[in-house]
C-alpha positions as a Markdown table, in Angstrom:
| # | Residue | x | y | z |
|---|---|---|---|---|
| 1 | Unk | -259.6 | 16.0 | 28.1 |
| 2 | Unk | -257.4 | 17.0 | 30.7 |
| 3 | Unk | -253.6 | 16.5 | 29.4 |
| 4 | Unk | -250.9 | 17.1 | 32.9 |
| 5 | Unk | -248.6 | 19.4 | 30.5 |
| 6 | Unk | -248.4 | 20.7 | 27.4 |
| 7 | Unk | -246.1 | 19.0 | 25.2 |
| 8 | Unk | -244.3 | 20.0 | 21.6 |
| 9 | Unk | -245.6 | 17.4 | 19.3 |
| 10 | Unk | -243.4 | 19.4 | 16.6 |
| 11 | Unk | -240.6 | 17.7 | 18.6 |
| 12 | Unk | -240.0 | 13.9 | 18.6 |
| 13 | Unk | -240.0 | 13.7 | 22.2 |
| 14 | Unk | -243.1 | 15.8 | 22.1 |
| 15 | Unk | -245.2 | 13.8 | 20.4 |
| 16 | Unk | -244.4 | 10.4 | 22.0 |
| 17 | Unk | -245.4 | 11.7 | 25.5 |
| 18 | Unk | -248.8 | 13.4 | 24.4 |
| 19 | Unk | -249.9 | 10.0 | 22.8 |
| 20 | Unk | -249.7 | 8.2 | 26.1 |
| 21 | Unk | -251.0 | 11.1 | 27.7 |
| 22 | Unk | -253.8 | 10.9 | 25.1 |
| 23 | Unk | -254.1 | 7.1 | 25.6 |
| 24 | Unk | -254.0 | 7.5 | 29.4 |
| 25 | Unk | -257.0 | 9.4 | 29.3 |
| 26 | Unk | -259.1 | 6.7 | 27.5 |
| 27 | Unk | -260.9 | 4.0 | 29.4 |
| 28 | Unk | -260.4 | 1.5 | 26.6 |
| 29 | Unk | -256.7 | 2.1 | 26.7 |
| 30 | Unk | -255.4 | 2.8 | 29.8 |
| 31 | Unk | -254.5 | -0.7 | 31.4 |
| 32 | Unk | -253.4 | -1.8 | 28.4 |
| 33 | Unk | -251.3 | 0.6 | 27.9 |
| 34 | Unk | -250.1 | 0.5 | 31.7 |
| 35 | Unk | -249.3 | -3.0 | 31.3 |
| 36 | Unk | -247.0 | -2.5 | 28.3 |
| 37 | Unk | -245.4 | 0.9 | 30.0 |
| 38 | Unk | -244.6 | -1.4 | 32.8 |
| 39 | Unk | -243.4 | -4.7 | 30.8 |
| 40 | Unk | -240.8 | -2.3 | 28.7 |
| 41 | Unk | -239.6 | -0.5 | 32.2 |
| 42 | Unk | -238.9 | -3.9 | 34.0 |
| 43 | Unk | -237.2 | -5.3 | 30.5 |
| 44 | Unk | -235.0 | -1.7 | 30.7 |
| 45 | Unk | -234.5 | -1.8 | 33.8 |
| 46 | Unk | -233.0 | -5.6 | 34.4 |
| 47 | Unk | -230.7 | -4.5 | 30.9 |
| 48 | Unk | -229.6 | -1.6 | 32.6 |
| 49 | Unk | -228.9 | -3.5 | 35.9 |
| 50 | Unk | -226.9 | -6.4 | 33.7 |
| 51 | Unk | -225.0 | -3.4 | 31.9 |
């Protein structure tokens, strides 16, 4: 498995970003998980516009 960085899962933060990196890295996951990265970014993003 070849993780981008090295992240402190000791630190919330940390540990969110190394289970999508985790999840990125499988086949089974990845467009689902994509797909769901995207939906919340688009939802944040039109919130943040309306703000």
């Amino acid at each position: 498995m070849n993780l981008k960085a090295r992240n402190d899962v000791g630190e919330k933060m940390g540990f969110i970003q190394t289970n999508i990196e985790f999840a990125l890295q499988r086949e089974e996951l990845r467009n689902q998980l994509l797909d769901y990265l995207l939906e919340i970014l688009e939802r944040e993003l039109i919130e943040r516009a309306g703000s």
